[in-house]
N, C-alpha and C positions, 0 to 999 in steps of 0.2 A: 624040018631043019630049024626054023625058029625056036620050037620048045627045047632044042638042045643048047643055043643060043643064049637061051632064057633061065636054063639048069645052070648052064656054065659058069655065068652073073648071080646068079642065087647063090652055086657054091663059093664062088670069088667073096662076094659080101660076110658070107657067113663066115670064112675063113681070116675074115681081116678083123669081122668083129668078136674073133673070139683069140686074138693077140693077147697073151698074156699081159695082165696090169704089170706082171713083175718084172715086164723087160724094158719098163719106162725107168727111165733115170729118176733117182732119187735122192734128194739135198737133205743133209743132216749137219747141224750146227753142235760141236761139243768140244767142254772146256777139256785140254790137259791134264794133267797133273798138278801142273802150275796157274792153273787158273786163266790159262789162255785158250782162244775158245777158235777154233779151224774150223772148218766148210769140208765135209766129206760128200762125197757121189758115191753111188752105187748103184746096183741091179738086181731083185728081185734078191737072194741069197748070193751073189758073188759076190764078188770083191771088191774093195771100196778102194776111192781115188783121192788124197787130198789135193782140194781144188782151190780153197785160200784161208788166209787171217782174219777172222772179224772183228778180236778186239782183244788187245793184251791183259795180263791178270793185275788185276786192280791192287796188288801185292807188289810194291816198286821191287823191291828184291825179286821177286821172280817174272815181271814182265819181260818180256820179249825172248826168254829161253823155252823156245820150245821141245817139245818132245811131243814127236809124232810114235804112236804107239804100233804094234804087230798087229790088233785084232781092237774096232770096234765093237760094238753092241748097240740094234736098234732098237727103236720103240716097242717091235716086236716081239724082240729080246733072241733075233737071229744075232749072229757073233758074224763080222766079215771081216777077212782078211784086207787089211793096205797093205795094197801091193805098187803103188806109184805115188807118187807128186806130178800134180798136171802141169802141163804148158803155162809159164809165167803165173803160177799159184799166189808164189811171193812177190813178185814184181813191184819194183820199188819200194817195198816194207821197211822203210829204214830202223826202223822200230826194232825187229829182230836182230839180237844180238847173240843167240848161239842156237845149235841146234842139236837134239838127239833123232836118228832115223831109224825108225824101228826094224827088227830083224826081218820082215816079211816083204820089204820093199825091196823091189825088184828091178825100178825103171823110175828115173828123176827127167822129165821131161825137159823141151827148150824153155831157157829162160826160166828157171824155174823160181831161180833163187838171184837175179838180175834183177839189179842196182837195190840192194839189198847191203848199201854201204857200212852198216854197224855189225853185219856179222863176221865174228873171228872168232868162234868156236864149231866145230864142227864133229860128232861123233855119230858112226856105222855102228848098226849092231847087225851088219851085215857080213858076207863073204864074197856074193858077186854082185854087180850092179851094174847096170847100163847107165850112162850119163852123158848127156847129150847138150850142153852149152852149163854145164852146174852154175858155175858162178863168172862173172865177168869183169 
């Protein structure tokens, strides 16, 4: 009875410690187009999340228009789909003053784009989306 006990615990260990790296979340900082530079998440090859703003393009003309793009590329040089904008990404960003949402995005979380008072442009390059508190 013990040694099966003991098999169990061994298999339990071995099984946690062979969790793929690739299903830990992973933060990737990249400028836009314009030179504005977002915080993406993602997972091992899925899809990526944008999760925030780190810092407008140093180009007054094109700061705070962003465009969120269909498809990153990491260090790897795997390509992942943005498929969302996370819970409050933007929040309070008064900084941002227009937006492009790329065609892959699928789901704009709460709060996404709250109190986000300078933005008054706003373009989908989508067809359906879920939107759940967009703007307020």
């Amino acid at each position: 009875m013990h040694t099966n006990k003991l098999q169990t615990r061994v298999v339990a260990l071995i099984a946690v410690l062979l969790v793929p790296l690739w299903s830990l979340a992973v933060n990737i900082d990249l400028a836009d187009a314009n030179g504005n530079v977002l915080r993406y998440s993602y997972s091992g090859t899925g899809a990526a999340s944008v999760t925030s703003l780190i810092s407008v393009s140093e180009n007054a003309d094109l700061a705070g228009h962003l465009i969120i793009p269909a498809t990153i590329t990491d260090a790897e040089e795997v390509v992942h789909d943005v498929t969302s904008i996370a819970s409050s990404a933007f929040n309070g960003a008064k900084e941002i003053l227009s937006v492009k949402i790329g065609a892959k995005i699928t789901s704009i979380s709460d709060n996404a784009f709250n109190g986000c008072s300078s933005l008054t442009e706003r373009e989908f390059g989508i067809s359906f989306m879920q939107l759940i508190w967009f703007c307020q």
